[in-house]
C-alpha positions in Angstrom: 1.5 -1.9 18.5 -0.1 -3.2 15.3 1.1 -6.0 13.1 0.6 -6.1 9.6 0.8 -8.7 6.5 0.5 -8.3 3.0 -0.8 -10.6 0.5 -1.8 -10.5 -3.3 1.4 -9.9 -5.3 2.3 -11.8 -8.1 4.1 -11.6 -11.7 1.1 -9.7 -14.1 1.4 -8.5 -17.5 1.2 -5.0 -18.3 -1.9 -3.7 -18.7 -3.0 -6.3 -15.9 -4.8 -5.8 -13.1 -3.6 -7.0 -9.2 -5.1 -6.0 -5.6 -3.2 -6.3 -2.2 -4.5 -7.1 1.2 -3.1 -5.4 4.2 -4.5 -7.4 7.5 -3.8 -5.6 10.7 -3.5 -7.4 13.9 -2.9 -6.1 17.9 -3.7 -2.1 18.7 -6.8 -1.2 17.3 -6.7 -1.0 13.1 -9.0 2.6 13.1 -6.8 4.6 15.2 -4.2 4.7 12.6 -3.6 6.4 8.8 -2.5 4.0 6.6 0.0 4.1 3.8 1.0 2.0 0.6 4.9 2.2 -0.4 7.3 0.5 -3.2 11.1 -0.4 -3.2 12.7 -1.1 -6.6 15.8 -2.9 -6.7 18.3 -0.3 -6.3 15.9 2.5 -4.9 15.1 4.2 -2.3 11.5 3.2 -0.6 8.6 5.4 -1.8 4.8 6.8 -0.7 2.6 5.2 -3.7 -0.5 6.0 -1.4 -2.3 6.4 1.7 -5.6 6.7 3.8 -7.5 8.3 6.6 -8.9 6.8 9.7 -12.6 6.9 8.4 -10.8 6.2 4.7 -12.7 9.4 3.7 -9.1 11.0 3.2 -6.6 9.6 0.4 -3.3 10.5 -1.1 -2.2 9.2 -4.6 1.6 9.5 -5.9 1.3 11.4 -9.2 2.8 8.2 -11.2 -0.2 6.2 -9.4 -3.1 8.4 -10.0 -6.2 7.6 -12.0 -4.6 3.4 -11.9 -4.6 2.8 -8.2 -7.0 2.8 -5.9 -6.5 2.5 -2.1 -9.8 1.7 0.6 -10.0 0.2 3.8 -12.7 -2.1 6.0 -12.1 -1.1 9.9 -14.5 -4.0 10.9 -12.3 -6.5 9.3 -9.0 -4.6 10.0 -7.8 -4.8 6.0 -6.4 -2.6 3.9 -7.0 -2.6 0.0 -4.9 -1.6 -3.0 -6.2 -1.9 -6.2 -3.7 -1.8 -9.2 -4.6 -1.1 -12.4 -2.8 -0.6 -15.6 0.0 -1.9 -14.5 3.2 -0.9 -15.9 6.6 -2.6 -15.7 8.1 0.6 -13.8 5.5 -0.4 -11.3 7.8 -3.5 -10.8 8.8 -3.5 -6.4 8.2 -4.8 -3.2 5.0 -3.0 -1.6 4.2 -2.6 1.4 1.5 -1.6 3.7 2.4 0.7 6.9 0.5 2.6 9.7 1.0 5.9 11.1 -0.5 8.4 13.7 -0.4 11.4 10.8 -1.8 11.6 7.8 1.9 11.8 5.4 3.9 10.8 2.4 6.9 10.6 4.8 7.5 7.3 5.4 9.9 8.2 8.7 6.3 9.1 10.0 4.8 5.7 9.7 5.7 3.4 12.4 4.9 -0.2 11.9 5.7 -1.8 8.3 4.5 -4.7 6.8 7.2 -7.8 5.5 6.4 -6.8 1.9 4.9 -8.3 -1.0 6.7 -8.5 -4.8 4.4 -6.9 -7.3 6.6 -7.7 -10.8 5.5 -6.4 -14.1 6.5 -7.8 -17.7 6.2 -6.3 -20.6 
């Protein structure tokens, strides 16, 4: 099993910038793909990103693309998201998860992070 905690979020303005921190703790951190996802209020949880073992591998959501970036440090067992451009829409809980497939399912992915509020004004 691996355990992971987010960190980072905050209230930005739009057009600001914030990065998350995803630490992993138990089973080893490499073995796994890693994945970013959101939850609105009133939505249903969604894939905003995700990695490769070796983090030479990533997916973007199309709303995400050319803002966020995702990267990872296996010897310090962290996960990074950079956001950039940030847009109230962009307003959620994120959170970090690990899977044994590389996938924008998030049934795949089974070990979830509590969450951390990312909250955009305008």
């Amino acid at each position: 099993q691996v355990q992971l905690v987010e960190s980072g979020g905050g209230l930005v303005q739009a057009g600001g910038s914030l990065r998350l921190s995803c630490v992993a703790s138990g089973d080893t951190f490499s073995t796994y793909r890693m994945g970013w996802f959101r939850q609105a209020p009133g939505r249903e949880r969604e894939f905003v990103t995700g990695i490769s073992r070796s983090g030479g591998m990533t997916l973007y959501a199309d709303f995400v693309k050319g803002r966020f970036i995702i990267s990872r440090d296996n010897v310090k067992n962290r996960m990074i998201l950079q956001m950039n451009s940030l847009k109230p829409e962009d307003t959620a809980v994120y959170y970090c998860a690990a899977s044994r497939r590389m996938t924008t399912d998030r049934d795949d992915y089974d070990y979830w992070g509590q969450g951390t509020q990312v909250t955009v004004s305008s």
